[in-house]
N, C-alpha and C positions, 0 to 999 in steps of 0.2 A: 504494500500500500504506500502511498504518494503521501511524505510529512509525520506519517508514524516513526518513533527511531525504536531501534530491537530491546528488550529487557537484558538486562543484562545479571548473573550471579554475584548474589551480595555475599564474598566470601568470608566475611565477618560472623558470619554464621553458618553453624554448621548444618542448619535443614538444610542449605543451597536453593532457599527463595530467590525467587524470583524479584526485580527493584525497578520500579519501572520512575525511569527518569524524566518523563514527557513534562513540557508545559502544564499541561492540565493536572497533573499528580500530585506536582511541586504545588499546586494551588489548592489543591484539595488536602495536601499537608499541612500547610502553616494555614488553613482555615479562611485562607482569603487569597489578593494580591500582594501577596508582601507584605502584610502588616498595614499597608495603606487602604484609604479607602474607608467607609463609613464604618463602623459595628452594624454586626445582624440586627441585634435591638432593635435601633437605630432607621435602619432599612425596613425594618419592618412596621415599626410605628409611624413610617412616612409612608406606605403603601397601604397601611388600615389608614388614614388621613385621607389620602388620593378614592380609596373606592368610597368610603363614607360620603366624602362632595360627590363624588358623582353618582352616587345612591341617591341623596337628595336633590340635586338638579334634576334627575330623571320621576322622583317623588312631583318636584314642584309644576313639570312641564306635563305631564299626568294631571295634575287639578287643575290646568287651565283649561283642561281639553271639554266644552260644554257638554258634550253626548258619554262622558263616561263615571258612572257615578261612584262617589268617593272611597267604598270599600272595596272597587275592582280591583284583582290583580291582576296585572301585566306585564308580560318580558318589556325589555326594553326597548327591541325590536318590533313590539305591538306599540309600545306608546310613540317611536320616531314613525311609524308609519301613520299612526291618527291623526298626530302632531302635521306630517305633509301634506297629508287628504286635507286635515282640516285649512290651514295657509294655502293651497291650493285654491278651494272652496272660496276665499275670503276675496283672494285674488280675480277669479272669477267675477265676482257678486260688485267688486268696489267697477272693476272694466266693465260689465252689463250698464251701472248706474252714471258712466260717463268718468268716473275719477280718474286722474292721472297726477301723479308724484310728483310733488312738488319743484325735484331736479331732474324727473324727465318729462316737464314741463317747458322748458327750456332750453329742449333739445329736437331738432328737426327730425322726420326719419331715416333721414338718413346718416342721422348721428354728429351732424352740426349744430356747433353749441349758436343760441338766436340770442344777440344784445336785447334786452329790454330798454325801452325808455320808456321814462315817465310821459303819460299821456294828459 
């Protein structure tokens, strides 16, 4: 294999184990990269942080959703998809009733920006 290097006999001992000196062993022996590098702890109380926010972010875009009521559960991937139908929908509804965005308002079709003057 391509990057593997051989084991080689740890003659310091006398079973004649085996010593594998790769990159990756050497890391999984001193428990990390060298010493450097955050603590596990550490790593891991900022990754229970990271999913708890986005536990909550996907909580809070969940109750905004009007057709879904407050004790549903849902993957995540059910609520980004309610969540598009719904903006979708919305988008729809405001282009039926004439709205146009304020800064593409001010923008030709063909994507030329139009000086306004005061009239």
């Amino acid at each position: 294999m391509v990057g593997r290097q051989p084991l080689r006999m740890d003659s310091s001992s006398c079973s004649g184990a085996a010593v594998d000196d790769s990159p990756r062993a050497r890391v999984l022996q001193t428990g990390g990269l060298g010493g450097r590098g955050r603590p596990a702890a550490a790593n891991a109380a900022r990754e229970r942080s990271r999913v708890q926010t986005l536990r909550n972010a996907f909580l809070e875009l969940q109750r905004t959703l009007p057709s879904v009521p407050p004790d549903t559960k849902l993957s995540k991937l059910d609520v980004l998809i309610l969540a598009t139908t719904y903006i979708a929908h919305l988008t729809r509804t405001l282009q039926e009733e004439g709205y146009l965005h304020p800064v593409k308002r001010h923008f030709e079709p063909s994507g030329r920006f139009i000086f306004l003057t005061n009239q």
